[in-house]
C-alpha positions as CSV (number, residue, x, y, z in Angstrom):
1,X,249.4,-61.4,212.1
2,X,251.8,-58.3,211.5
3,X,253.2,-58.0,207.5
4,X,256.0,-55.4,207.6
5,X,256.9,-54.4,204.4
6,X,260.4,-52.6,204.2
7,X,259.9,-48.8,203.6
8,X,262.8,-46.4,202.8
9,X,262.4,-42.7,203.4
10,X,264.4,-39.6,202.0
11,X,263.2,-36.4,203.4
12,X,260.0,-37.5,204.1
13,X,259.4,-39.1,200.8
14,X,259.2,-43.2,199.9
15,X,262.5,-43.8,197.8
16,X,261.1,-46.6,195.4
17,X,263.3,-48.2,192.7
18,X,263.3,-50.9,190.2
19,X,263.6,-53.6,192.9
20,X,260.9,-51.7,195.1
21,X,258.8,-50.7,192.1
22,X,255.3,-49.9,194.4
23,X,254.9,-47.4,197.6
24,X,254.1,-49.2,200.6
25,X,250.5,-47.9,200.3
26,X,250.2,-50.2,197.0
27,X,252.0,-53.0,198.6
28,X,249.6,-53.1,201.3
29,X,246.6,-52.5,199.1
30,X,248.2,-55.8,197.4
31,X,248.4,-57.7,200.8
32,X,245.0,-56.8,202.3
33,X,243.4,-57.7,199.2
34,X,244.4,-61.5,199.5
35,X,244.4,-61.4,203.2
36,X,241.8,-59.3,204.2
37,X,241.5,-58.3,207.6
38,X,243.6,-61.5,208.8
39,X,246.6,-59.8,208.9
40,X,247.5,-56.0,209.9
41,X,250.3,-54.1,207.5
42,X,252.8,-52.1,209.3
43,X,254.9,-49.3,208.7
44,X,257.2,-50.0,211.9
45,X,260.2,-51.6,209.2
46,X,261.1,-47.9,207.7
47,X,264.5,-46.9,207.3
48,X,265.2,-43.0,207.5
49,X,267.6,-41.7,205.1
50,X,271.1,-41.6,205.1
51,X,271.0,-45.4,205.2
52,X,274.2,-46.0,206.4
53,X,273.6,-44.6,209.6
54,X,272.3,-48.1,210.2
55,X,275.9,-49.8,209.6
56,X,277.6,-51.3,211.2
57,X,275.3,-53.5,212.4
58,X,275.1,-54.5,215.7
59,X,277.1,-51.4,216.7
60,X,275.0,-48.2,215.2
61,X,272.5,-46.8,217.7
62,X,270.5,-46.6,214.5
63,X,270.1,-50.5,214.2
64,X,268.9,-50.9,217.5
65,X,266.3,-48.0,217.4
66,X,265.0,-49.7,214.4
67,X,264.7,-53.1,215.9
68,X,262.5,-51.3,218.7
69,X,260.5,-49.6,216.4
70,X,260.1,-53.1,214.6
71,X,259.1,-54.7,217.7
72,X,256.4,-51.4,218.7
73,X,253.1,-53.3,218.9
74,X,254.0,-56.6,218.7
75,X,252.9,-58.9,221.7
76,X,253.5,-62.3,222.2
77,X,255.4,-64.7,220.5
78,X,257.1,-63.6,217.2
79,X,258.8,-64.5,214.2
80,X,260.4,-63.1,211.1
81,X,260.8,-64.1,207.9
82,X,263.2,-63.9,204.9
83,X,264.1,-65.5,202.0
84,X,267.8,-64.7,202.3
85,X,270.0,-66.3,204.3
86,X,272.6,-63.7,205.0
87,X,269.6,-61.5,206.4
88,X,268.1,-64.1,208.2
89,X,271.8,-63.8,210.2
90,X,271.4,-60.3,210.5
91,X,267.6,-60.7,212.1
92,X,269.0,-63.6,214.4
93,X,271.7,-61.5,215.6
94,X,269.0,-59.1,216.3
95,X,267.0,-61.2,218.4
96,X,264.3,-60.8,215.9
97,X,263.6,-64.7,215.3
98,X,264.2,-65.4,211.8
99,X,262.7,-68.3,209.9
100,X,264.4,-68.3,206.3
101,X,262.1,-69.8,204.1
102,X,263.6,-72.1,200.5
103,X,263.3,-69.6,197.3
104,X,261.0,-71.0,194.9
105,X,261.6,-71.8,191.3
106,X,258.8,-68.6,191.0
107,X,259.9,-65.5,193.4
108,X,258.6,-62.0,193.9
109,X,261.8,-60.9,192.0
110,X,260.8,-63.6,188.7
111,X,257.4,-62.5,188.8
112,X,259.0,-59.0,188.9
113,X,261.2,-59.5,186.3
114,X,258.6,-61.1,183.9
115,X,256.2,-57.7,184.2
116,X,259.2,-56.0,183.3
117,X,259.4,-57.8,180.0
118,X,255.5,-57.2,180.0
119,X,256.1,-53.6,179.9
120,X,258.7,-53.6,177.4
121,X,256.2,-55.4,175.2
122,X,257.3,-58.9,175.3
123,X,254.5,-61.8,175.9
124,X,255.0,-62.8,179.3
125,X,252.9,-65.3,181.5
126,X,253.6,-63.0,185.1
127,X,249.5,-63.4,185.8
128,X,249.9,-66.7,186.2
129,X,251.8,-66.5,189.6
130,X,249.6,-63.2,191.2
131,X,245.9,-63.3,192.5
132,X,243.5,-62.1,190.7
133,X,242.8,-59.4,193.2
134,X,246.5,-58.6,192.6
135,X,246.7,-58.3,189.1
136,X,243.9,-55.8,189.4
137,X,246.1,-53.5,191.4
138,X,249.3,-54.0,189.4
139,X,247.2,-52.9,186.1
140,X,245.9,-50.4,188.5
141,X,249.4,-49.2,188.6
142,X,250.9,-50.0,185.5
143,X,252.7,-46.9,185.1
144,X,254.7,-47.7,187.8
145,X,255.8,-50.9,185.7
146,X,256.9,-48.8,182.7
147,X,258.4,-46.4,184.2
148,X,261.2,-48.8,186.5
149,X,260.9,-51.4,183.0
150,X,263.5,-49.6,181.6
151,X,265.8,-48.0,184.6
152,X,269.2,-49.6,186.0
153,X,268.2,-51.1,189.2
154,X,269.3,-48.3,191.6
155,X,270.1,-50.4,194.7
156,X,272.8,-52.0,196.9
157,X,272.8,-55.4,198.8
158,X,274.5,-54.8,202.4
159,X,274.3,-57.6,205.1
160,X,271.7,-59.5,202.7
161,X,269.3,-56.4,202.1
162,X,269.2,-54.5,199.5
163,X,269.3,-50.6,200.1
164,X,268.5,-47.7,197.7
165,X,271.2,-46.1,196.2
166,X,269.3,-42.7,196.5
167,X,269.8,-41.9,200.0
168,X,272.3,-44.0,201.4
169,X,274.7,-41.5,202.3
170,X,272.5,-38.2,202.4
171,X,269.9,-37.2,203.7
């Protein structure tokens, strides 16, 4: 199984913000530590900066170059997945097989939001909701924590998908 975590890049460099507090390199450490060698992480889903060379949809050049690049590698029978429904559009307009999964009462962004209050020194209960090999990392990388804790989340939901704000229209 392919895992594609999204990836922005500015120049080169991973744009990360308080919605995508950890590098890809983390996020995979993260995934390969549940999932071992089951699955393979891929850095085919990376969006170059200025982001807005992807839009519109469907009629940027951009948008189709990145569904190849999605695609690079993968053989067979597909399928991707989102938890938003506006994206999962997006993907099936694409071609790109969506399945949009329900949100649970405990998401990625709650458990997010609960380190958060972690890190600002509230008593929180976000280890209950990450494996153990996970936690590991995220202490690992607690730095990382405080230091988006306490920022304005710096994005930008277009078509479903949050964007950083830091490099949507520059390079």
């Amino acid at each position: 199984m392919i895992v594609m975590p999204v990836i922005f890049l500015k120049n080169g460099t991973e744009v990360n913000s308080r919605s995508f507090p950890f590098s890809f390199e983390i996020r995979k450490k993260m995934l390969e530590s549940v999932f071992g060698d089951s699955i393979e992480a891929s850095s085919n889903y990376t969006f170059h900066a200025p982001f807005l060379k992807y839009f519109p949809p469907l009629l940027s050049p951009y948008s189709w170059k990145l569904r190849s690049q999605i695609l690079q590698g993968v053989k067979n029978d597909y399928f991707t997945y989102t938890g938003d429904k506006i994206e999962g559009i997006m993907l099936k307009m694409y071609r790109l097989n969506p399945k949009v999964g329900t949100r649970k009462e405990v998401s990625a962004s709650s458990v997010k939001s609960k380190m958060y209050d972690a890190a600002r020194g509230k008593d929180t209960d976000w280890k209950n909701y990450v494996p153990q090999q996970v936690i590991k990392i995220i202490e690992d990388n607690w730095e990382i924590v405080k230091k988006f804790a306490t920022m304005e989340d710096r994005t930008t939901r277009i078509a479903g998908m949050k964007f950083p704000k830091d490099g949507l229209k520059t390079r």
